[in-house]
C-alpha positions in Angstrom: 19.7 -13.3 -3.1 22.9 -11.3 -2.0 23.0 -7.8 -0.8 26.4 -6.3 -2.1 28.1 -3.0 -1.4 29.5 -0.1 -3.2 33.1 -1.2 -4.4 35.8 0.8 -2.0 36.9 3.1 -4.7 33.7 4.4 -4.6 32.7 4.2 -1.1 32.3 7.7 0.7 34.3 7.8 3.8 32.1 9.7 5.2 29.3 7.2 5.9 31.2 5.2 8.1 31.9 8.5 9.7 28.1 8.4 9.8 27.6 5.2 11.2 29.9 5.9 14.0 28.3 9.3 14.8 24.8 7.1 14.8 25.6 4.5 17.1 27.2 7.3 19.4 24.6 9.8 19.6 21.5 6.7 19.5 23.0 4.9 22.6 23.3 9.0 24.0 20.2 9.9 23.7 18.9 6.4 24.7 20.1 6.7 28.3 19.1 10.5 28.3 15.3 9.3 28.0 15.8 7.1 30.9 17.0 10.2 32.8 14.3 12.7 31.9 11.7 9.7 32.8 11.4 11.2 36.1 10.5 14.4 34.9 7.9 14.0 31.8 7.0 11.5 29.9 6.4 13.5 26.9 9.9 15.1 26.7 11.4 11.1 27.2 9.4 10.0 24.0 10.9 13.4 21.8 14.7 12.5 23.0 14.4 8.8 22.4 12.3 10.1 18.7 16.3 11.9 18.0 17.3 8.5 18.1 14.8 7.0 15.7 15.4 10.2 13.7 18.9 9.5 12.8 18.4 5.8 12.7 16.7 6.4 9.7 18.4 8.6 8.3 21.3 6.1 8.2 18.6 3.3 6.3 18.0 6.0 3.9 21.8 6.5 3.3 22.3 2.9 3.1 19.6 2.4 0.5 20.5 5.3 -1.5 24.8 5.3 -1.1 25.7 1.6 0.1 23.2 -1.2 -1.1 24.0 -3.0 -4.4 21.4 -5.6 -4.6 18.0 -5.9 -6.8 15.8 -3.0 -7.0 13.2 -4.5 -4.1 15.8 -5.0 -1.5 16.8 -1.3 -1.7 13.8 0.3 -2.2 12.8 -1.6 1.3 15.9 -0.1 3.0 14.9 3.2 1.7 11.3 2.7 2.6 11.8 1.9 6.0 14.1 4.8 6.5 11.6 7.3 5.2 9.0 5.9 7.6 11.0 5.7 10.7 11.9 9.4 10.2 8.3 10.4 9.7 7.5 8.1 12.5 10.2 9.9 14.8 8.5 12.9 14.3 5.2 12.8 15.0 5.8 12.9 18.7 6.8 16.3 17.9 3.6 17.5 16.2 1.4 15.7 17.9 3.2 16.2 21.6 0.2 17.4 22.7 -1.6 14.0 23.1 -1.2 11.7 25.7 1.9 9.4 26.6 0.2 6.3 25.8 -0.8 7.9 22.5 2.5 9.1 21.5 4.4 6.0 22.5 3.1 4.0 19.5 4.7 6.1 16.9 8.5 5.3 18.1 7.4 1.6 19.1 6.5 0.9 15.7 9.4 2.9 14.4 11.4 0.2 16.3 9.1 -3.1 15.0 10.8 -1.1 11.1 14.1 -1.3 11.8 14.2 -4.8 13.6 12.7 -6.4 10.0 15.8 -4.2 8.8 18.0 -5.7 11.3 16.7 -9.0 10.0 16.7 -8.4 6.5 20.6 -7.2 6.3 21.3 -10.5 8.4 20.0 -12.6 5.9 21.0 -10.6 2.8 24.5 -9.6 3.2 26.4 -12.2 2.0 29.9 -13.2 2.3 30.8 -11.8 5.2 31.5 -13.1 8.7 28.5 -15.5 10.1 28.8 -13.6 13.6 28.3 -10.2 11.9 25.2 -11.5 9.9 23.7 -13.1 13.4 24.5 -10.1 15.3 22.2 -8.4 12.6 19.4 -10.6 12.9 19.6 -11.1 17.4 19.4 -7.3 17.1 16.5 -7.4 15.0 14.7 -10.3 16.5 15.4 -8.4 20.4 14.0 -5.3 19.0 10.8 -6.0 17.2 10.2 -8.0 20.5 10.5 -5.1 23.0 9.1 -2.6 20.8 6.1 -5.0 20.4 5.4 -4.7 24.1 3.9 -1.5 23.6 1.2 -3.2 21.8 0.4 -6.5 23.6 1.1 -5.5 27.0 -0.2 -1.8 27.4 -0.8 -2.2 31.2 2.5 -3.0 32.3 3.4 1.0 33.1 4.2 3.6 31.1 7.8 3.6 32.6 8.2 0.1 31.7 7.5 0.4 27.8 10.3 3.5 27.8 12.2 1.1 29.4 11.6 -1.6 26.6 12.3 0.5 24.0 15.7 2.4 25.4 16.5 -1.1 24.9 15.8 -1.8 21.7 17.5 1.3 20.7 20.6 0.9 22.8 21.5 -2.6 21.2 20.5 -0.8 17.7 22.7 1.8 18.6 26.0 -0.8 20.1 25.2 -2.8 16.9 25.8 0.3 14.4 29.4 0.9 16.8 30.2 -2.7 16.4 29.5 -3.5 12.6 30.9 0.2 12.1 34.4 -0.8 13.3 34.6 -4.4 11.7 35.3 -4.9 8.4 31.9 -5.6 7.1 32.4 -3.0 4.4 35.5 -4.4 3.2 34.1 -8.0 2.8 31.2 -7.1 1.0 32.9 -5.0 -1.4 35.4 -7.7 -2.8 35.1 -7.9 -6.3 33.7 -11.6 -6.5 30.0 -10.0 -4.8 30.4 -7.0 -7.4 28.4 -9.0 -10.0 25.8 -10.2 -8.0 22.4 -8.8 -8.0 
């Protein structure tokens, strides 16, 4: 099965404009929650949340504006971008309870879009076989640190932040990357418009 894009006539500019604003402000407030470790825990988990926040927003728009494949494959990307978001902002509501409590929402925010990771790197097709391992490295690096949270609770709350500022920072250099190759333009030749 092939994922396929939106042919470039009909490709809003402004989603790359997206991507780009993504990557910039996810890597941002990645290294901002390493900085406001020192002073509460609580307000670390809600900046690196903004991150989550707009990473799925940009699934959403990829399932809703970008993807051309059969009606499972999208509805995935979609799904997983609806769930991060409510995912992201729970530690919001709920910042009331306790660190250790509040760091499983973004943590399994991060275990969703790694399967994305993984699922665009083995369903784009036709495109560059760096850009589709790139996909799948990212995704495989951040369901592993974000599943940290789960198997090793003890290490330290300071660690697990750690783990995920990660996972989010090589989301977040991956978005930049794949924003500024031509990706787009490969998937979008008129050979892949056909394919479901």
């Amino acid at each position: 099965m092939t994922v396929t894009l939106m042919s470039g006539s009909s490709y809003p500019s402004w989603i790359r404009l997206l991507d780009d604003f993504t990557g910039v402000i996810v890597i941002t407030v990645a290294l901002a929650a390493v900085l406001e470790l020192a002073f509460s825990f609580t307000y670390a988990l809600e900046i690196l949340s903004i991150g989550l926040l707009l990473t799925g927003v940009a699934w959403v728009v990829w399932g809703v504006y970008i993807m051309h494949s059969n009606t499972y494959a999208r509805v995935f990307m979609i799904i997983t971008g609806i769930s991060a978001i409510i995912l992201s902002l729970v530690d919001f509501i709920l910042y009331t309870l306790p660190p250790e409590s509040l760091i499983i929402f973004p943590a399994s925010a991060m275990i969703l879009v790694g399967f994305s990771r993984m699922v665009l790197g083995f369903l784009i097709g036709d495109i560059a076989l760096w850009v589709q391992m790139l996909q799948v490295l990212a995704g495989i690096l951040t369901i592993n640190l974000a599943a940290f949270v789960f198997i090793f609770p003890n290490v330290g709350f300071e660690a697990l932040i750690i783990f995920l500022v990660i996972s989010l920072l090589a989301n977040g250099l991956v978005r930049l990357i794949i924003g500024r190759t031509d990706i787009k333009e490969q998937c979008r030749q008129p050979s892949d418009a056909s394919t479901i």
